[in-house]
ZAVO-20934 format. One record per residue (C-alpha): residue number from 1; residue in three letters; x, y, z. Coordinates in nm, 4 decimals, m for minus. Last residue first. Layout:
N
(NUM; "ALA"; (X; Y; Z))
...
***
This chain:
267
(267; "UNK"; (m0.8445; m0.5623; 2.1026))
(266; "UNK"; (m0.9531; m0.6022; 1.6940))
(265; "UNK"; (m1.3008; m0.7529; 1.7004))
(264; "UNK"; (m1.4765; m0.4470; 1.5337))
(263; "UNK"; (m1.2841; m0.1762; 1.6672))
(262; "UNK"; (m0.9714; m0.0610; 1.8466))
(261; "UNK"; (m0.8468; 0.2743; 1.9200))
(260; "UNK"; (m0.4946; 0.2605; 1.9783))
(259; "UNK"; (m0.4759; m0.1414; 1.8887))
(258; "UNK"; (m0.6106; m0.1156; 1.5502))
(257; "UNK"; (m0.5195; 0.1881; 1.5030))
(256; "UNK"; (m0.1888; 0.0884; 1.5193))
(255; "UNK"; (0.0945; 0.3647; 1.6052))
(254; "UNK"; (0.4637; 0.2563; 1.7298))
(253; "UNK"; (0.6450; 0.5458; 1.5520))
(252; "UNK"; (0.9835; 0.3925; 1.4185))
(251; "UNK"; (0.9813; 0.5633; 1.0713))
(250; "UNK"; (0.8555; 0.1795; 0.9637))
(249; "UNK"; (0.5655; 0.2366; 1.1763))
(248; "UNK"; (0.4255; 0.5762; 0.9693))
(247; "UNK"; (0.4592; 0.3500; 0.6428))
(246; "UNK"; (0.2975; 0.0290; 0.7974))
(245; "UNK"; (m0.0082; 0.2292; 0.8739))
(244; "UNK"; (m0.0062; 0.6240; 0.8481))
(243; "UNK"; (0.2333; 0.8767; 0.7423))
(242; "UNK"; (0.0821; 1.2622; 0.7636))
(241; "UNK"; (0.3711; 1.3990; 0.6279))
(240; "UNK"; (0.4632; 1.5824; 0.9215))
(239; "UNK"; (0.4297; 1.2700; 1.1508))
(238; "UNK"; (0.6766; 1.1101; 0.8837))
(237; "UNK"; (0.8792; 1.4167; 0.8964))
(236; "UNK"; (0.8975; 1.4372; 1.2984))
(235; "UNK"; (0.9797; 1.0491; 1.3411))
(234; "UNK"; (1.2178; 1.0386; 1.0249))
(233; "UNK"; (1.1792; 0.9558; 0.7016))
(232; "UNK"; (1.4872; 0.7003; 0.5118))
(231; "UNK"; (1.4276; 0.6881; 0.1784))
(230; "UNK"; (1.7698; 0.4404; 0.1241))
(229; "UNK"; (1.9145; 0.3147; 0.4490))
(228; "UNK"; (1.8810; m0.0603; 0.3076))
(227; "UNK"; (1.6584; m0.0478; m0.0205))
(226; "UNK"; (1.8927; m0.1219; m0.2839))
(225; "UNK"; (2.1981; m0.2679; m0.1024))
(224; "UNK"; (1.9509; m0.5259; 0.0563))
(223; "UNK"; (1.7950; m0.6201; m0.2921))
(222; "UNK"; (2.1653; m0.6625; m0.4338))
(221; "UNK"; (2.2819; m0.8861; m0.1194))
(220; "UNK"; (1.9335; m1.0792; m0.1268))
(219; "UNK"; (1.9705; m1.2885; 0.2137))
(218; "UNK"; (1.6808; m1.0222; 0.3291))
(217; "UNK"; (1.5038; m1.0235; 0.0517))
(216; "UNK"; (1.4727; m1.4440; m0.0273))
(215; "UNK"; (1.4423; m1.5424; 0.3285))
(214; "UNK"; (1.1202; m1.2887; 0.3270))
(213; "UNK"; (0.9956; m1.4292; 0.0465))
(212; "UNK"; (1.0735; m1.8214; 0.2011))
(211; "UNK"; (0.8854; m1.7206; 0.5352))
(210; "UNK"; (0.5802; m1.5865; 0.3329))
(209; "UNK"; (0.5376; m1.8819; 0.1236))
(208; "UNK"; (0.5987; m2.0859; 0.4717))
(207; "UNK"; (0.2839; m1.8623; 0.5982))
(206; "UNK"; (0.0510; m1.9402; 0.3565))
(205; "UNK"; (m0.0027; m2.2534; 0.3566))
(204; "UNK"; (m0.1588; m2.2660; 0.6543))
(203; "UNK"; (m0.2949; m1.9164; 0.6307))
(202; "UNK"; (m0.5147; m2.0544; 0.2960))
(201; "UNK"; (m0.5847; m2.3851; 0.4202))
(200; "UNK"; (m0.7932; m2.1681; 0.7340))
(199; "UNK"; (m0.9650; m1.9635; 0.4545))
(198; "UNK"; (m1.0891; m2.2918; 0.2659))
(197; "UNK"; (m1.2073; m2.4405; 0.5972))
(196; "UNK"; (m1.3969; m2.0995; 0.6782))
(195; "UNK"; (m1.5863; m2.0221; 0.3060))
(194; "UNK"; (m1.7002; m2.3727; 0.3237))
(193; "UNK"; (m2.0676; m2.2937; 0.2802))
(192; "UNK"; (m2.0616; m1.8883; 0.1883))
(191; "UNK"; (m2.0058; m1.6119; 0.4864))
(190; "UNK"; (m2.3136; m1.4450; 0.5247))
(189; "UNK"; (m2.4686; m1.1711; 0.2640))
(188; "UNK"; (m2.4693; m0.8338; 0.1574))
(187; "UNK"; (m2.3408; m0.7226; 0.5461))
(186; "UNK"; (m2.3817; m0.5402; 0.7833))
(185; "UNK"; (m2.5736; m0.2437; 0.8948))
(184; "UNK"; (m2.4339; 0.0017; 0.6425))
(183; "UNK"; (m2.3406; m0.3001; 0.3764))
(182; "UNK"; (m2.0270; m0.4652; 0.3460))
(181; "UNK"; (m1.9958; m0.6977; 0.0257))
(180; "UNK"; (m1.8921; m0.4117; m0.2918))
(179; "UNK"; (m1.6569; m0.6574; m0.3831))
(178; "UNK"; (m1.4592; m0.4597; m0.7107))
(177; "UNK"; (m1.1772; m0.7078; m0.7538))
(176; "UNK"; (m1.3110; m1.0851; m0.7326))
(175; "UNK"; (m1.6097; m1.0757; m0.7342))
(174; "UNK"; (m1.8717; m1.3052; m0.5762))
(173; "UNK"; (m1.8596; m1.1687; m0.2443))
(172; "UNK"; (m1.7466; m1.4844; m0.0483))
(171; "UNK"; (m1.6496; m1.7409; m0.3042))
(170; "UNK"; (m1.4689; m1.4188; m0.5698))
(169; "UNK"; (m1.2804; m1.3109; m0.2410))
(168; "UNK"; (m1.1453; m1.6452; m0.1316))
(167; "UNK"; (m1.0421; m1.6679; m0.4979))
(166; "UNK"; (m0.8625; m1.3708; m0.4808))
(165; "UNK"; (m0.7111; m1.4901; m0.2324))
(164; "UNK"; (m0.5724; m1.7921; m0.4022))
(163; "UNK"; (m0.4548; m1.5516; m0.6546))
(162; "UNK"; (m0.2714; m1.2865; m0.3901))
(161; "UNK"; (m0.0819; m1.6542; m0.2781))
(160; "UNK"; (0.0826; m1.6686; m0.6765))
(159; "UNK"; (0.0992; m1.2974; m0.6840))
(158; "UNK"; (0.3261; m1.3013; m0.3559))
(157; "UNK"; (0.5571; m1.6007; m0.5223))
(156; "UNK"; (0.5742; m1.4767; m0.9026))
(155; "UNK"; (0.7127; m1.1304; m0.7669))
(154; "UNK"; (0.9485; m1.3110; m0.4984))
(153; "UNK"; (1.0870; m1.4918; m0.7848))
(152; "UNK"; (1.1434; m1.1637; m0.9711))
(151; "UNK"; (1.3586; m0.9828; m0.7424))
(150; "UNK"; (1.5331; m0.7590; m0.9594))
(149; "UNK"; (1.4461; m0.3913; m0.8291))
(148; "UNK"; (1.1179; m0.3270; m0.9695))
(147; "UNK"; (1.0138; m0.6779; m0.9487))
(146; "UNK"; (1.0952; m0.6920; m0.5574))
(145; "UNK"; (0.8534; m0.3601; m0.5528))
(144; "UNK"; (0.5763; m0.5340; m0.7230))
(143; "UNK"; (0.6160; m0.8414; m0.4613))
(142; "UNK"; (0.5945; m0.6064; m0.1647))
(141; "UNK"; (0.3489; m0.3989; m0.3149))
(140; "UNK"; (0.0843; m0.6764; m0.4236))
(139; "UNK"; (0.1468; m0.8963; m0.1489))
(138; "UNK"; (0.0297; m0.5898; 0.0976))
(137; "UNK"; (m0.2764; m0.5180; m0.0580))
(136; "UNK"; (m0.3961; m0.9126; m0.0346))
(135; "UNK"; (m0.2699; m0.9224; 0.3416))
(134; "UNK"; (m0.4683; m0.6090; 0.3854))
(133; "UNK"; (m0.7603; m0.7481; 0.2246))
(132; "UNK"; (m0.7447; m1.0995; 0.4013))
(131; "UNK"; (m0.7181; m0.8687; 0.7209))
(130; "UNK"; (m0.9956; m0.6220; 0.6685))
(129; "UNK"; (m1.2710; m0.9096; 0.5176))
(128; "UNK"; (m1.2001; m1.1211; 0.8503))
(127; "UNK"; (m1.2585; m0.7811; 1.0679))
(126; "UNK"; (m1.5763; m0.7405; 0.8859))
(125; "UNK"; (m1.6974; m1.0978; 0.9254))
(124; "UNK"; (m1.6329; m1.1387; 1.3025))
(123; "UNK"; (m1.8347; m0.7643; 1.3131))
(122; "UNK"; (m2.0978; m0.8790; 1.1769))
(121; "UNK"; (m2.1008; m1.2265; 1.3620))
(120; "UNK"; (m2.0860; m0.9973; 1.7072))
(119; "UNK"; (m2.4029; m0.7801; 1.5705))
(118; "UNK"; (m2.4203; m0.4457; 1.4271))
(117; "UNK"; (m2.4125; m0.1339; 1.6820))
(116; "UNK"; (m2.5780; 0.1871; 1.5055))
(115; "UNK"; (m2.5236; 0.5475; 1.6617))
(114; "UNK"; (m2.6552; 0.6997; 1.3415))
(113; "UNK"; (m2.3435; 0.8992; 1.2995))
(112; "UNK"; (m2.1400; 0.6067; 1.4116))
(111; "UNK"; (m2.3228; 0.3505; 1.1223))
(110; "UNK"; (m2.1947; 0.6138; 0.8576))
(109; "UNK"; (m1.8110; 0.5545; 0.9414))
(108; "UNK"; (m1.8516; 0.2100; 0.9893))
(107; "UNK"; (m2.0268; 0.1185; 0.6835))
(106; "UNK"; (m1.7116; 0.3624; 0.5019))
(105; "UNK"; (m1.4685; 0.2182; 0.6660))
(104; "UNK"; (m1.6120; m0.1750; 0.6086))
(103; "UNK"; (m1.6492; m0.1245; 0.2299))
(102; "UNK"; (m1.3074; 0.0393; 0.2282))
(101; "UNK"; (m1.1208; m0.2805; 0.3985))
(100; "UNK"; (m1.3083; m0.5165; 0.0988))
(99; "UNK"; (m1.1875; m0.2821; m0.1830))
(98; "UNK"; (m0.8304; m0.3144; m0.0624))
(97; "UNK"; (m0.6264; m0.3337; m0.3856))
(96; "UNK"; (m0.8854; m0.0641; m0.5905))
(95; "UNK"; (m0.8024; 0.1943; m0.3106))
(94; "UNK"; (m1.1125; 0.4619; m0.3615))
(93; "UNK"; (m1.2310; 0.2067; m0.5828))
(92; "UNK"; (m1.4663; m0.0562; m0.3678))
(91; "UNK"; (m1.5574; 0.2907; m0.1962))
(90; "UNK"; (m1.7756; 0.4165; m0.5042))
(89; "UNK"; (m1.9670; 0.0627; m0.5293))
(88; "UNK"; (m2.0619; 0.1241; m0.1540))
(87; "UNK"; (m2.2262; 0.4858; m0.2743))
(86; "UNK"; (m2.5464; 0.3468; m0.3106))
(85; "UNK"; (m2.5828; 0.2124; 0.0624))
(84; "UNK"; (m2.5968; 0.5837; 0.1528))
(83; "UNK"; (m2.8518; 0.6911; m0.0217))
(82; "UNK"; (m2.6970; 0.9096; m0.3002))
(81; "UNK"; (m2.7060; 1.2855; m0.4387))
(80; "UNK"; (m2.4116; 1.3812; m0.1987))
(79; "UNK"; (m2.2132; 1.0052; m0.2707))
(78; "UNK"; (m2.1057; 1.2477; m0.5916))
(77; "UNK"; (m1.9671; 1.5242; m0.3884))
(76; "UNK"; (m1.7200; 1.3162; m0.1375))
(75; "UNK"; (m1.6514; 1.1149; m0.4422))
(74; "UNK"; (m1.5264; 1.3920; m0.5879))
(73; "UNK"; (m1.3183; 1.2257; m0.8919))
(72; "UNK"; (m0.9718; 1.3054; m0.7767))
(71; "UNK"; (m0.7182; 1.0253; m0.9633))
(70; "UNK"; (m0.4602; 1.2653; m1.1213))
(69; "UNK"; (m0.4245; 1.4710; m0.7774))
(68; "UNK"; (m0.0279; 1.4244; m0.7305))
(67; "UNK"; (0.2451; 1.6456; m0.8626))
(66; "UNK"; (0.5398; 1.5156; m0.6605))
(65; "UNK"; (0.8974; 1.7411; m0.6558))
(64; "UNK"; (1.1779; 1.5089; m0.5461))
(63; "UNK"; (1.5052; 1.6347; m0.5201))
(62; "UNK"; (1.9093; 1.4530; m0.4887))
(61; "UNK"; (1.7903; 1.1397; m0.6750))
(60; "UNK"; (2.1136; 0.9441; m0.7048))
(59; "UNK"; (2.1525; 0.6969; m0.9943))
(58; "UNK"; (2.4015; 0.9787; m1.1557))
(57; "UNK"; (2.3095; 1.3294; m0.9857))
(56; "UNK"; (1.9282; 1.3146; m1.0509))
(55; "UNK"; (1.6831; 1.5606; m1.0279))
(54; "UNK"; (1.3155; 1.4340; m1.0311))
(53; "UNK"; (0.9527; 1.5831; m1.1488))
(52; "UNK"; (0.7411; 1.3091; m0.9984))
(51; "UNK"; (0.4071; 1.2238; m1.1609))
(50; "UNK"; (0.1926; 0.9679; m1.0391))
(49; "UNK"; (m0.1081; 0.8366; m1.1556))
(48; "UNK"; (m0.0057; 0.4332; m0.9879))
(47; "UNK"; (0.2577; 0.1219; m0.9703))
(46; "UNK"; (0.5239; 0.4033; m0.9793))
(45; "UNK"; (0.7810; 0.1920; m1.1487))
(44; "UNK"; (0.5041; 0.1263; m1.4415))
(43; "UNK"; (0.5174; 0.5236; m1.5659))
(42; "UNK"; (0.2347; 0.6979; m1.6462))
(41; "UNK"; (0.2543; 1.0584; m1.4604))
(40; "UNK"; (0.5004; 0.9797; m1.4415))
(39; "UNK"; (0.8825; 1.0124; m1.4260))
(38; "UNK"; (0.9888; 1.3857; m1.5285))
(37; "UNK"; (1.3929; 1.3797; m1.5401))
(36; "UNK"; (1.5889; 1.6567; m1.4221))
(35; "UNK"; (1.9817; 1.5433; m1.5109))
(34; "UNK"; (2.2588; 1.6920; m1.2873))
(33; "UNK"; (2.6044; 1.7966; m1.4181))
(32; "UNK"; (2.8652; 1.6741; m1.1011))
(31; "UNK"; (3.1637; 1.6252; m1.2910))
(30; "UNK"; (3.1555; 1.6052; m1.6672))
(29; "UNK"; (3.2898; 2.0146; m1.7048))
(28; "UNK"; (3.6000; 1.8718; m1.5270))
(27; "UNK"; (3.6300; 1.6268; m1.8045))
(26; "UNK"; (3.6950; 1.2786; m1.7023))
(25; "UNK"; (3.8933; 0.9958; m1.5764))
(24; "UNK"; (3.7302; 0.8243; m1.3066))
(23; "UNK"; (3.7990; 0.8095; m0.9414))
(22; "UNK"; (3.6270; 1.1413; m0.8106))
(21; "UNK"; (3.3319; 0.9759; m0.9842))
(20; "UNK"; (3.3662; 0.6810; m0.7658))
(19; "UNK"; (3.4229; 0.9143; m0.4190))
(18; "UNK"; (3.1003; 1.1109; m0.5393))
(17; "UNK"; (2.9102; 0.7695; m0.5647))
(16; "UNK"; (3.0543; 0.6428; m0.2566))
(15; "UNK"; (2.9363; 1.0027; m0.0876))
(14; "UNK"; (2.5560; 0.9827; m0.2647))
(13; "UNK"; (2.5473; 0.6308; m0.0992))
(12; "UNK"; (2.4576; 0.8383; 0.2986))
(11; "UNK"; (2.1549; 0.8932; 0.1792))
(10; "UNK"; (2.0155; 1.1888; 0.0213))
(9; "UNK"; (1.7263; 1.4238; 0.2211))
(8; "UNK"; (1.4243; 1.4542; 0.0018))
(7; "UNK"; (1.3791; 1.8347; m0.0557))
(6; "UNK"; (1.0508; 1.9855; 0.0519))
(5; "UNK"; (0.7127; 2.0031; m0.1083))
(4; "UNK"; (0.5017; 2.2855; 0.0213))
(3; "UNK"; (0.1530; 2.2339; m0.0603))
(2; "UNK"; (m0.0547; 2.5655; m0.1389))
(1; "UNK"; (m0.3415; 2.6537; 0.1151))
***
């Protein structure tokens, strides 16, 4: 079945800009000519294979047309001809900034079919590798995005804490990017000597790094004025889209998965 992409609705800016242009002196045949730019599929604001075919009316996009697919591989065929702890390497790259998170899905996934339980310190350990990784993820696109639209302090900030996780990683799994740590049944290994002080430090200091970011975005007139109303998806859209995680909440949908349908040691 064919994907139907559908206009991206402008904000509200696309008036002020038509009021400014209204406002300067030119040609009639100057007014309101739209560009169609192709941005990907290797571009650095995309952070990602991405190509985007765009039309732009100034610094408005007014349509969006995504041609995604650049990264298929068929894992889904490849783990075919595997056991199934063979294809762990495969999941560490399925999202290459949460390999930890996609180690446990996929364990978890295969240890329902069998009807497997793993023990309360496995599933401690998982839940600790899904929430360092998330926080690790989510450093990486908030402080990627600030660079993108001029916040470059908050860029040197969340890499600066995504190091010292890194190095929580590289202690517990002994790699740093590509883990490959959960195994169907449990785990590789147990948590190192020291592994739990070191972690504790790191949420310590973490959260005034975290405070000052967000103190830094929010008081950030330019940052506000470029994200603030701008890509706005509604409930029905989002839930049309297929939004999940922070993206689906931010549409105002209160959905956790976590919480809806809890595992491991979230309740």
């Amino acid at each position: 079945m064919p994907f139907t992409v559908r206009e991206i609705e402008s904000p509200d800016p696309v008036t002020r800009v038509a009021a400014a242009d209204a406002a300067l002196p030119l040609e009639s045949d100057d007014i309101g000519e739209k560009m169609v730019l192709n941005m990907g599929p290797s571009h650095p604001a995309t952070h990602g294979v991405l190509r985007l075919v765009l039309e732009l009316d100034g610094e408005i996009i007014t349509k969006a047309t995504p041609d995604v697919g650049f990264l298929h591989r068929g894992d889904e065929k490849i783990a075919e001809n595997m056991q199934y702890n063979q294809f762990v390497p495969y999941t560490d790259r399925l999202d290459y900034l949460a390999p930890l998170s996609n180690n446990v899905a996929y364990a978890l996934a295969v240890e329902k079919l069998m009807d497997w339980e793993i023990p309360p310190r496995g599933k401690a350990i998982r839940t600790i590798c899904c929430e360092t990784s998330r926080i690790s993820s989510h450093l990486l696109g908030l402080g990627s995005m600030a660079l993108d639209l001029g916040a470059m302090t908050v860029f040197l900030y969340t890499f600066t804490e995504r190091e010292k996780l890194y190095n929580l990683f590289e202690l517990l799994t002994g790699a740093r990017f590509t883990t490959s740590y959960t195994r169907v049944g449990g785990q590789i290994r147990d948590l190192p000597e020291g592994f739990i002080p070191q972690l504790k430090k790191f949420l310590v200091d973490f959260e005034p790094s975290l405070n000052e970011c967000d103190t830094l975005l929010t008081r950030n007139k330019i940052f506000v004025d470029r994200t603030k109303d701008v890509g706005v998806i509604s409930k029905d859209r989002a839930i049309a889209y297929a939004l999940s995680g922070p993206n689906l909440r931010g549409s105002g949908i209160e959905h956790d998965l976590r919480r809806k349908h809890s595992y491991l040691d979230y309740n």
